[in-house]
C-alpha positions as CSV (number, residue, x, y, z in Angstrom):
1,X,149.0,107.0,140.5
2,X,145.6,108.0,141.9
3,X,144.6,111.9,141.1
4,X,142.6,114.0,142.8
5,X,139.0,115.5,141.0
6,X,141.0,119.0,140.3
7,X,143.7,117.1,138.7
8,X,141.0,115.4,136.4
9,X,139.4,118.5,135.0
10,X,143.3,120.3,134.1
11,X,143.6,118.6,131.2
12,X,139.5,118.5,129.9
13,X,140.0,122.4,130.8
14,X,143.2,123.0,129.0
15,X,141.4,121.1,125.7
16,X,138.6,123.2,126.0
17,X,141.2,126.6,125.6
18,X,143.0,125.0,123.0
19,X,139.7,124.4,120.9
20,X,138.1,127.8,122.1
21,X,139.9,129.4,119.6
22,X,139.1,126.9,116.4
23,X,135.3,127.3,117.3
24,X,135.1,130.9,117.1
25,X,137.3,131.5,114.0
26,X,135.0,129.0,112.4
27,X,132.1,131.2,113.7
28,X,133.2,134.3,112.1
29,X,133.8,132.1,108.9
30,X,129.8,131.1,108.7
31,X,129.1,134.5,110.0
32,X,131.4,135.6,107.0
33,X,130.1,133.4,104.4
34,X,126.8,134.2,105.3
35,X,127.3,138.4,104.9
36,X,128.3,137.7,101.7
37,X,125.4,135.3,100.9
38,X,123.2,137.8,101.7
39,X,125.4,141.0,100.0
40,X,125.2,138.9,96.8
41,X,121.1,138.1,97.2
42,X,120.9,141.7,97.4
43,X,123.1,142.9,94.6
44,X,121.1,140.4,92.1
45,X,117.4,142.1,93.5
46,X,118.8,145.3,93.0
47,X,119.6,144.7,89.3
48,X,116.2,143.5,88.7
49,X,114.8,146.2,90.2
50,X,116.6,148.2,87.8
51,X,115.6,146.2,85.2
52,X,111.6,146.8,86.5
53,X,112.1,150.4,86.5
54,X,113.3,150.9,83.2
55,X,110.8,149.1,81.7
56,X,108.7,150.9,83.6
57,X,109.7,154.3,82.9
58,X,109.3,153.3,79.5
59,X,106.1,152.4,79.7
60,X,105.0,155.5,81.3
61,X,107.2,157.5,78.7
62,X,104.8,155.9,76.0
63,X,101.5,156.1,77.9
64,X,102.6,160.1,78.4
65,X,103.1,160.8,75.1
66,X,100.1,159.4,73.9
67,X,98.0,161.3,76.3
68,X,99.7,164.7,74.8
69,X,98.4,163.7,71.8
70,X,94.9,163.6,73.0
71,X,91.4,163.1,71.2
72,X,90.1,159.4,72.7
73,X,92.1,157.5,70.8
74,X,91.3,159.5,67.3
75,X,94.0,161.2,65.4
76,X,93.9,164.9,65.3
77,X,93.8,164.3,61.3
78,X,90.6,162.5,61.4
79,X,88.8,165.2,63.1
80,X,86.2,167.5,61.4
81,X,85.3,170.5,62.9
């Protein structure tokens, strides 16, 4: 049976519709996978961040009080007036 070049191309075009579908589901899966990649990246920097600021606030809690107490690094008690 000899077929004609339209008749050659039907059936490549009908595979290409039938896997169509199977590529972009598998698209949105990496595109998926990869969101959540990233949403997870960004939840562990945010917990160090919040790690960085408390110890930072902590430090400047320290450094603040010791500034109220004043005198250069002399206690008030060793002061003579």
């Amino acid at each position: 049976m000899f077929l004609s070049g339209w008749e050659k191309l039907v059936p490549s075009r009908l595979a290409a519709r039938v896997a169509a579908p199977g590529r972009e589901i598998a698209a949105f899966r990496k595109l998926i996978l990869q969101g959540m990649r990233m949403i997870n990246s960004l939840a562990v920097s945010w917990r160090e961040l919040q790690a960085s600021q408390r110890k930072t606030e902590a430090m400047l809690q320290v450094f603040i009080t010791s500034m109220t107490r004043g005198g250069k690094g002399h206690s008030k008690a060793s002061r003579q007036f």
